[in-house]
N, CA and C of each residue as an Amber inpcrd file, in Angstrom:
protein
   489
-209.3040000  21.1550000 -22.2830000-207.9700000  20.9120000 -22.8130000
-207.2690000  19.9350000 -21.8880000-206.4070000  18.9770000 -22.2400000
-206.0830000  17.8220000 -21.3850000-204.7130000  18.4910000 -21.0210000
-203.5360000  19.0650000 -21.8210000-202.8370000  19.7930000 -21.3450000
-202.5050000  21.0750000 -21.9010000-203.2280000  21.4520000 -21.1130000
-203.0800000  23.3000000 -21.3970000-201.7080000  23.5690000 -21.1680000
-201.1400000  23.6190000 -20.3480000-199.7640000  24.3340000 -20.4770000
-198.8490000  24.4260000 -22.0690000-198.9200000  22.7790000 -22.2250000
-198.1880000  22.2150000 -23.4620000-198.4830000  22.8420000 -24.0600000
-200.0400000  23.0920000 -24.8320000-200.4640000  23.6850000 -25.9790000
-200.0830000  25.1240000 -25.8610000-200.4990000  25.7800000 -24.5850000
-200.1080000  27.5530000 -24.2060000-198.7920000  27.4970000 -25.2890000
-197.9840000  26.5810000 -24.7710000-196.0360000  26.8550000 -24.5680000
-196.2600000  26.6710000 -25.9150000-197.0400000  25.9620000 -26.9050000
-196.5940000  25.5100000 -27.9680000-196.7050000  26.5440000 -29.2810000
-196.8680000  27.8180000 -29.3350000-197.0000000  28.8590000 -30.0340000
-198.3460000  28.7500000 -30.8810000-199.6120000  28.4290000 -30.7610000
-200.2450000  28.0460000 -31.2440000-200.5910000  30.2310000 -31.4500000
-201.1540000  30.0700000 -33.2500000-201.4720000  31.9360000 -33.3320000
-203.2900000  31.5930000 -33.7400000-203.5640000  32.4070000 -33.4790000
-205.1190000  32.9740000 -33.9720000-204.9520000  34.0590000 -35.1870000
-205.3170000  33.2980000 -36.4470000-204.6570000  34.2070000 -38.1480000
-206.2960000  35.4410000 -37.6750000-206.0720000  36.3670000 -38.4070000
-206.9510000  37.8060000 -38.6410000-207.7410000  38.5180000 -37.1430000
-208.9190000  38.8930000 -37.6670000-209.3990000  39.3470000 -36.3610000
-210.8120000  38.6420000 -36.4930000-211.8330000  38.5550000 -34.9800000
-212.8170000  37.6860000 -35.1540000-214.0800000  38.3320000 -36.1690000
-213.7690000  39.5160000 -37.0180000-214.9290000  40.2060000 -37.5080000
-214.0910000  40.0410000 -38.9640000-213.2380000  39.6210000 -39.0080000
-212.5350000  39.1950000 -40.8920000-212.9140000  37.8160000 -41.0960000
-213.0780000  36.9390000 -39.9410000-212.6770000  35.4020000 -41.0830000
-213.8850000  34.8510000 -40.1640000-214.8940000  35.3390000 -39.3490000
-215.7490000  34.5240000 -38.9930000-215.5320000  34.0400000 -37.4510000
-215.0310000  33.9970000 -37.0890000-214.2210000  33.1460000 -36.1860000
-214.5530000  34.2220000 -34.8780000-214.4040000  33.8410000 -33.4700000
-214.2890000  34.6210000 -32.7650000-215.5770000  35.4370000 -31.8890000
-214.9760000  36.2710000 -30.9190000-216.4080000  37.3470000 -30.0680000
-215.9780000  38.8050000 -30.7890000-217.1570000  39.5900000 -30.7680000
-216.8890000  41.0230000 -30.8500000-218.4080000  41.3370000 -30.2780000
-218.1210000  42.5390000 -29.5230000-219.0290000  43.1680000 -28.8770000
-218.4490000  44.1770000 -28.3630000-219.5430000  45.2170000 -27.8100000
-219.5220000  46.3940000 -27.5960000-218.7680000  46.4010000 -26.1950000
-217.6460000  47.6420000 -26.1420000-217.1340000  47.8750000 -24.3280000
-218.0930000  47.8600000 -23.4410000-217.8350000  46.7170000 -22.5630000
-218.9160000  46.7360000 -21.3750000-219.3950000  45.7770000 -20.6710000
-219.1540000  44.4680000 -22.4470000-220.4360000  43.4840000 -22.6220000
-220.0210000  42.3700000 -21.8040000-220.8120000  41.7120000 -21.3030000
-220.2960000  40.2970000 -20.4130000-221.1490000  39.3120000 -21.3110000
-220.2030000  38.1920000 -21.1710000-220.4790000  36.4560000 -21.8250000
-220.0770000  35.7340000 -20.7280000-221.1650000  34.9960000 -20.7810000
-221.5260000  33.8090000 -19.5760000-221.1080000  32.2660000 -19.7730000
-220.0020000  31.2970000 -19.7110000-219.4350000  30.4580000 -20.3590000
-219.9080000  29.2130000 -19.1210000-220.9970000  28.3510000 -20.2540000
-220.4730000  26.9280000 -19.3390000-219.6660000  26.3990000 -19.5770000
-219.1190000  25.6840000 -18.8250000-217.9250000  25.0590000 -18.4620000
-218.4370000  23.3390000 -18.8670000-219.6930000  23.3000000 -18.5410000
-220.1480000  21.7260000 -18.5340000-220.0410000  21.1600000 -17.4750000
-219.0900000  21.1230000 -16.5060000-219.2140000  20.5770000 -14.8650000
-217.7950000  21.4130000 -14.1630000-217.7870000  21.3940000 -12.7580000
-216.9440000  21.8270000 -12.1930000-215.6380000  21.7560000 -12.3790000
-215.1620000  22.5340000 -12.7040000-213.4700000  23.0760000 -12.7530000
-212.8990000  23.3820000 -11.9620000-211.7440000  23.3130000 -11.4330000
-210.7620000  24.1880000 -10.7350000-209.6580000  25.1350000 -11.9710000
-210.1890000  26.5890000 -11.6530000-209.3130000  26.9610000 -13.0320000
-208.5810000  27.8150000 -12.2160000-206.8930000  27.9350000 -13.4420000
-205.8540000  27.9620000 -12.5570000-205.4490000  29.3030000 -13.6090000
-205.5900000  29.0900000 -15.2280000-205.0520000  30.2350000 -15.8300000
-205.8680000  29.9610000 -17.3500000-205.6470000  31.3570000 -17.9960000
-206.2910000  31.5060000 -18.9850000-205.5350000  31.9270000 -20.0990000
-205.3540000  31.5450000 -21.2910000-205.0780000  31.7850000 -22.8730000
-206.0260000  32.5180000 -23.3870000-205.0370000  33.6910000 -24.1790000
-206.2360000  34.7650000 -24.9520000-205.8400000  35.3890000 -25.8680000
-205.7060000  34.8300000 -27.1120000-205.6060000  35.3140000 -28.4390000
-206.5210000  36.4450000 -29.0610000-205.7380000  37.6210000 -28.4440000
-206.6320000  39.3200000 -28.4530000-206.5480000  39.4540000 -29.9310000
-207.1040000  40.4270000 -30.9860000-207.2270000  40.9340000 -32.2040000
-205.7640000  41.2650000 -32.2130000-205.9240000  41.3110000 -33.9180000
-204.5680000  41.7980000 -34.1580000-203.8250000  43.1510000 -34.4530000
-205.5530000  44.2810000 -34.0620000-205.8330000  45.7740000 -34.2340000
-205.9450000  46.2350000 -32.7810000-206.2980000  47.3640000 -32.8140000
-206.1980000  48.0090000 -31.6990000-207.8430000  48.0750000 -30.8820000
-208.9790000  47.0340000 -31.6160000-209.6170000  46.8480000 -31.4650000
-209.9260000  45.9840000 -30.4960000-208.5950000  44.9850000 -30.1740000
-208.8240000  43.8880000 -29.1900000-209.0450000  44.4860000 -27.8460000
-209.3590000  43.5720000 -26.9090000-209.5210000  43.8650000 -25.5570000
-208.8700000  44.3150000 -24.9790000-208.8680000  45.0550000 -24.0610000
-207.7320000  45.7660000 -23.3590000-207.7370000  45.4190000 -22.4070000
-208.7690000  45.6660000 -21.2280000-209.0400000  45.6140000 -19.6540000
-210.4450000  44.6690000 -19.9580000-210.2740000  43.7370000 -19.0260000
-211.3930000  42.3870000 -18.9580000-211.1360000  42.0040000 -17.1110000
-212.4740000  41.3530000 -16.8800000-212.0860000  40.5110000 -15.3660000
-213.3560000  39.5120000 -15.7810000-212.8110000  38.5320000 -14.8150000
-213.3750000  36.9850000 -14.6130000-213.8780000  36.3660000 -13.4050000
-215.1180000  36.2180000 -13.5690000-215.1120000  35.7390000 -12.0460000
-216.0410000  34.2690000 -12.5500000-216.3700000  33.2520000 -11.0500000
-216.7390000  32.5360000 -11.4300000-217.6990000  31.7570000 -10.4580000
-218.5910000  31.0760000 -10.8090000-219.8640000  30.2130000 -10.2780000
-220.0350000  29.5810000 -10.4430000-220.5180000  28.6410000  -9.1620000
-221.5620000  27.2760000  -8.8610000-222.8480000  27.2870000  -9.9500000
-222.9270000  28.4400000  -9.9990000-225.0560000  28.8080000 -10.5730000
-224.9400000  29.6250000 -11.8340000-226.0980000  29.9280000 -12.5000000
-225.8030000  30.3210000 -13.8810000-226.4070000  32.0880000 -13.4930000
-227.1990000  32.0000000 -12.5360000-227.4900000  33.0220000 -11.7740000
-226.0410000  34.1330000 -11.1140000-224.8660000  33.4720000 -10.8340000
-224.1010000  34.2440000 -10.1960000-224.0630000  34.5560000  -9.0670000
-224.9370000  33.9130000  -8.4220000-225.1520000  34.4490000  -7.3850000
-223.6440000  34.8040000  -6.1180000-223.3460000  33.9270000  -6.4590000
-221.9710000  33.6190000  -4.9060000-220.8830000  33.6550000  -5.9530000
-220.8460000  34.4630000  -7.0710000-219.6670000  34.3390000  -7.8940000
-218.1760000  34.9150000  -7.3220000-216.8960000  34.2150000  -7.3900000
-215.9270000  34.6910000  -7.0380000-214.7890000  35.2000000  -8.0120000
-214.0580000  36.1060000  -7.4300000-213.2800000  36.8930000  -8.6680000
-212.2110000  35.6690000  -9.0420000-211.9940000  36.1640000 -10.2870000
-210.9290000  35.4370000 -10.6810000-209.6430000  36.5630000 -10.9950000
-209.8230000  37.3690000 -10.7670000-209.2260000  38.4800000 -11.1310000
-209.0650000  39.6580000 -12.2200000-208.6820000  40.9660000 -12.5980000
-208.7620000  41.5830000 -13.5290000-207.3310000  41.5460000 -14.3620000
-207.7860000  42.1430000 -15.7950000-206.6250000  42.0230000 -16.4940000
-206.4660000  42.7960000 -17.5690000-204.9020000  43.4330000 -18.2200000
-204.8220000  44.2470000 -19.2500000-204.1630000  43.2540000 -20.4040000
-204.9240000  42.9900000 -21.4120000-204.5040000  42.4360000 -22.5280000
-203.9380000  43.4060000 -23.5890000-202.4130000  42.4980000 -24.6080000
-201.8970000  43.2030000 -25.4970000-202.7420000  42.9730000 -26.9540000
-202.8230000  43.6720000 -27.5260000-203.4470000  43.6780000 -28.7670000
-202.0870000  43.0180000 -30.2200000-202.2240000  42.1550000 -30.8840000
-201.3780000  42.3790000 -32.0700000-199.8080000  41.4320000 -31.3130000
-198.7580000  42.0220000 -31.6810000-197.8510000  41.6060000 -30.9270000
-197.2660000  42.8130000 -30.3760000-196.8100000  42.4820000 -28.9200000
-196.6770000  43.7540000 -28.0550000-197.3290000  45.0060000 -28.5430000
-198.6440000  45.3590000 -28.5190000-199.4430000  45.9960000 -29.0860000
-199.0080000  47.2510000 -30.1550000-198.2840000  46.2210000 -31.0420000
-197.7330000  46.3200000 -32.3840000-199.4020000  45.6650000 -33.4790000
-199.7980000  46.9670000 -34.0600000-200.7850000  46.2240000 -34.9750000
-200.0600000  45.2550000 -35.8130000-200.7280000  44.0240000 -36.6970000
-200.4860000  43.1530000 -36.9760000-200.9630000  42.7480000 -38.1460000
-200.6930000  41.9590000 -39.2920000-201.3710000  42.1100000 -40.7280000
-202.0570000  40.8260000 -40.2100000-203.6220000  40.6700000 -41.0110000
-204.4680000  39.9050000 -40.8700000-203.7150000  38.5230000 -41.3930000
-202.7950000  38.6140000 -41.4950000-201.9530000  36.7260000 -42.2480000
-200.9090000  36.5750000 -41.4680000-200.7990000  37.4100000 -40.2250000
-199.7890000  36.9900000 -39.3960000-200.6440000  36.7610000 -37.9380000
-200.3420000  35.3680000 -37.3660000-200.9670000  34.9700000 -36.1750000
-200.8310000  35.7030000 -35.2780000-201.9360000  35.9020000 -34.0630000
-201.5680000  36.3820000 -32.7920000-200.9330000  35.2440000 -31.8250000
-200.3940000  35.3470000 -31.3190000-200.0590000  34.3660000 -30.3370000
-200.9060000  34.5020000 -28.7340000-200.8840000  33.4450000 -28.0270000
-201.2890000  33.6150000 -26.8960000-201.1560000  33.9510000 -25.5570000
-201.4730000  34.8460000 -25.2280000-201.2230000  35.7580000 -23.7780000
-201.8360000  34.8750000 -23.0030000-200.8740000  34.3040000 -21.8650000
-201.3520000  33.5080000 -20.6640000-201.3600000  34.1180000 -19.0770000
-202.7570000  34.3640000 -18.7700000-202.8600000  35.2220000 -17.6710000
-202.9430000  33.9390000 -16.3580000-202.2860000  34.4400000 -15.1470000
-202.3290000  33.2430000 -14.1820000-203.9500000  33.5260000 -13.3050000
-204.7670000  32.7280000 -13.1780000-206.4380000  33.2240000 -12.4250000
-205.7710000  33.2820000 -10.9330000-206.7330000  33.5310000 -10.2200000
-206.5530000  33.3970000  -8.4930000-207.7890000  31.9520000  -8.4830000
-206.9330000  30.4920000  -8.2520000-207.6580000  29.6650000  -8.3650000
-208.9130000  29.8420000  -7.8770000-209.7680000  29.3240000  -8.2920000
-211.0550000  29.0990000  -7.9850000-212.0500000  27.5740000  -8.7630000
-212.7920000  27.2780000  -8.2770000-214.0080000  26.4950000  -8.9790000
-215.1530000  26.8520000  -8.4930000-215.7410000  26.0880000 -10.3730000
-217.0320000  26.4270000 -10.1850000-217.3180000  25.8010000 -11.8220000
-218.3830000  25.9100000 -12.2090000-219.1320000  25.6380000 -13.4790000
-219.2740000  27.1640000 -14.4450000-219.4330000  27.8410000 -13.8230000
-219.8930000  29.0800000 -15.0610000-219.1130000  30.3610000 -14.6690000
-218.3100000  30.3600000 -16.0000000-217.0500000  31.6740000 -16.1810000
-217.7920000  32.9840000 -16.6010000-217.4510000  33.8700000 -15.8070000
-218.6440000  35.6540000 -16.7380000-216.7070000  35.8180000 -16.8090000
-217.0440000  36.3370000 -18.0870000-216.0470000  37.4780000 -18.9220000
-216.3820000  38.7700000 -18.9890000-216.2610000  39.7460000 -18.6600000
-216.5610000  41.1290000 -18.7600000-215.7150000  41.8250000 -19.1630000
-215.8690000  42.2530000 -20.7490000-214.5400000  42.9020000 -21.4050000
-215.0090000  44.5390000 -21.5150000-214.4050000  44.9840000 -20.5720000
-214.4350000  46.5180000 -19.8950000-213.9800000  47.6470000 -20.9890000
-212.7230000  47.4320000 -21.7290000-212.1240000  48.3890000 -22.5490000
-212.0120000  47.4440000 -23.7660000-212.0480000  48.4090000 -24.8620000
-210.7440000  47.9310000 -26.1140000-209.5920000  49.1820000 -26.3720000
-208.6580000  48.9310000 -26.8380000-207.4430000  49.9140000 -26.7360000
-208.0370000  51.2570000 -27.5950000-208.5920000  50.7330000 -28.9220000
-209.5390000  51.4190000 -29.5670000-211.2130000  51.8080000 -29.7020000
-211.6840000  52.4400000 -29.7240000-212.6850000  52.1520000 -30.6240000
-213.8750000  52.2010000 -29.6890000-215.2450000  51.6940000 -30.0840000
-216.4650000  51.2330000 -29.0750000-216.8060000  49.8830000 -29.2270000
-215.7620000  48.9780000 -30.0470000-216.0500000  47.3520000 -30.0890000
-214.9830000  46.5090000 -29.5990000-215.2340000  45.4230000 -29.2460000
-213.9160000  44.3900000 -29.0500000-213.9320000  43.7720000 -29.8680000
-212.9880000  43.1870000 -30.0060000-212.6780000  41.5870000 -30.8520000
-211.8080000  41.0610000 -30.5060000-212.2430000  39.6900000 -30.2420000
-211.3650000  38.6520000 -29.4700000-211.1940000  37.4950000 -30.3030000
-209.7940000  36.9340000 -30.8010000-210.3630000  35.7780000 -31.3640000
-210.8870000  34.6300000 -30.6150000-209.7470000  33.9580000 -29.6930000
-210.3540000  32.9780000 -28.7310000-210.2340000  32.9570000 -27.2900000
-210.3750000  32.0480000 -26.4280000-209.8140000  32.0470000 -25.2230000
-209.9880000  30.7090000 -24.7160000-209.2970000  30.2480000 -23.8700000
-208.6960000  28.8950000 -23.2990000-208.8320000  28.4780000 -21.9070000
-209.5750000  28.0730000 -20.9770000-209.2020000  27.7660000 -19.7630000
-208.0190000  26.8630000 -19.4700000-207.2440000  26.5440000 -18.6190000
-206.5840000  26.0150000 -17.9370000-207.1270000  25.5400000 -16.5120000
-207.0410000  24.6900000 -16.1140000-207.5810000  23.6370000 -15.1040000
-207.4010000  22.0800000 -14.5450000-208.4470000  21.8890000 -13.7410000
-208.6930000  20.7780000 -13.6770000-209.9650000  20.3830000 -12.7940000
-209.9420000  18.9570000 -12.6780000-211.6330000  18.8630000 -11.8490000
-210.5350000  19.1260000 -10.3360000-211.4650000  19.7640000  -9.0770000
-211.2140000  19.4690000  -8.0500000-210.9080000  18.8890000  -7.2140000
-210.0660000  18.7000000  -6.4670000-209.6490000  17.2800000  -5.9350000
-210.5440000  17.5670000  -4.7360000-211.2460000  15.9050000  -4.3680000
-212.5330000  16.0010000  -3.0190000-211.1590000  15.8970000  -2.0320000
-212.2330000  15.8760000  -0.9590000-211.3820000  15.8520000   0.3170000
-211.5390000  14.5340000   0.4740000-210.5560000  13.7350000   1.0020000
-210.4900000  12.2200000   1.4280000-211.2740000  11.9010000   2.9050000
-212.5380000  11.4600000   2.8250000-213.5180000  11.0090000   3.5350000
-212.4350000  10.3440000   4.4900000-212.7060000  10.3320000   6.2560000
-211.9250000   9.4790000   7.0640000-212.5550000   7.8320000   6.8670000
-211.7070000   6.9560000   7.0660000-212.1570000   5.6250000   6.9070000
-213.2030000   5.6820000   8.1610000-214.4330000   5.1660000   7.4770000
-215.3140000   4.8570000   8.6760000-215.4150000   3.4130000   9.7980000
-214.5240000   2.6600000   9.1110000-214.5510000   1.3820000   9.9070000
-212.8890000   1.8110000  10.9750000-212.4960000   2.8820000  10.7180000
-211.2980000   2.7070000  11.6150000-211.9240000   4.0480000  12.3060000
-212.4540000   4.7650000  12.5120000-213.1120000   5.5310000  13.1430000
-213.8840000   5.3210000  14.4230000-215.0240000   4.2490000  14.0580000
-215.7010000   2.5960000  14.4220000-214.6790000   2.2060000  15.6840000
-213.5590000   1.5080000  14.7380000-212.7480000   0.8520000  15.9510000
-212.0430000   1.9760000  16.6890000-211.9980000   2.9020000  16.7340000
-211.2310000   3.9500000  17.6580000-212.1100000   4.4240000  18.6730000
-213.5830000   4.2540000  18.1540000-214.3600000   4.6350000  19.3270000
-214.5040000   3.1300000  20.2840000-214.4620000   2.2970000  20.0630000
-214.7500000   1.2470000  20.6970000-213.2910000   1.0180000  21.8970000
-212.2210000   1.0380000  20.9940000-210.8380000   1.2800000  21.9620000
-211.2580000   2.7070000  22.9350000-211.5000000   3.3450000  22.3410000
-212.0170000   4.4810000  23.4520000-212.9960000   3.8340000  25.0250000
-214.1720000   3.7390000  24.2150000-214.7640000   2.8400000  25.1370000
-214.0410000   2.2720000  26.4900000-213.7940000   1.2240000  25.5700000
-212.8940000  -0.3250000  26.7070000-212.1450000   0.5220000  27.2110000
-211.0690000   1.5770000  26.7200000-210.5970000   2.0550000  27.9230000
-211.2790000   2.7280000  28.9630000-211.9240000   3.0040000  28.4590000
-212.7040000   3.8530000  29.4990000-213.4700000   3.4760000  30.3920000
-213.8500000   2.2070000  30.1300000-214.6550000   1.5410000  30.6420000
-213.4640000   0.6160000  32.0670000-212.3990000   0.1660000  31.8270000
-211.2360000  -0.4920000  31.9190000-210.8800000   0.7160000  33.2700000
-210.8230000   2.0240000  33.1740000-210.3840000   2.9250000  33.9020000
-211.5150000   3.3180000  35.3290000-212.8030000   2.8200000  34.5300000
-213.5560000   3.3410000  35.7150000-214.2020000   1.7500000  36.6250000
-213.6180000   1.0860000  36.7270000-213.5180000  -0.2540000  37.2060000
-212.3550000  -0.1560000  38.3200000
């Protein structure tokens, strides 16, 4: 997304739930989904258009990785999502809107979702979800030609001192 905030702010709804119109995850309490990203992110916050039943997600956490393995994965933090509006069930022709959770920055390439609870039931349904981000900013390499000349002024003085 080029600007996530804008779109967050912009009331964008997710119409029914992801097991009525096609659309969407549902799976069993427990289940983790493994998201590439496509290349490194710095992600800052997340959009999450939960069901509009009591079926949506409740308790989820995020963490995230360099490797598809996980190995060195870092939290992104845990979270309680509202179902519907203010977990007010909701008629399948009225949008959900989007709950924007803030991450504990991190980067990396591959997001695990682990959706722990639904408010109801033994399934989730989620319609979508959104990263917020950006690529990483590198660290600014020191100029190597003025580095160069600082050792050489080093030098001559030094050289200058023991004379």
């Amino acid at each position: 997304m080029t600007d996530f905030a804008q779109y967050a702010a912009a009331g964008v709804t997710h119409l029914g739930s992801s097991t009525t119109n096609g659309t969407g995850y549902m799976a069993a309490a427990g289940a983790t989904v493994d998201i590439d990203l496509g290349s490194t992110l710095m992600l800052s916050s997340l959009a999450l258009w939960n069901d509009n039943d009591a079926q949506g997600v409740r308790n989820f956490s995020l963490s995230i990785a360099d490797n598809p393995g996980f190995n060195n994965a870092v939290s992104l933090g845990s979270f309680v999502a509202a179902y519907g509006s203010n977990n007010a069930f909701l008629t399948y022709s009225k949008g959900t809107a989007a709950q924007v959770f803030d991450l504990d920055d991190a980067a990396g390439r591959y997001v695990r979702v682990k959706f722990e609870s639904a408010y109801s039931g033994s399934n989730i349904n989620v319609g979508e979800l959104m990263f917020g981000g950006s690529a990483p900013q590198a660290v600014p390499a020191p100029d190597s030609l003025a580095l160069t000349g600082l050792g050489l002024l080093a030098l001559v003085t030094f050289r200058r001192r023991s004379k």
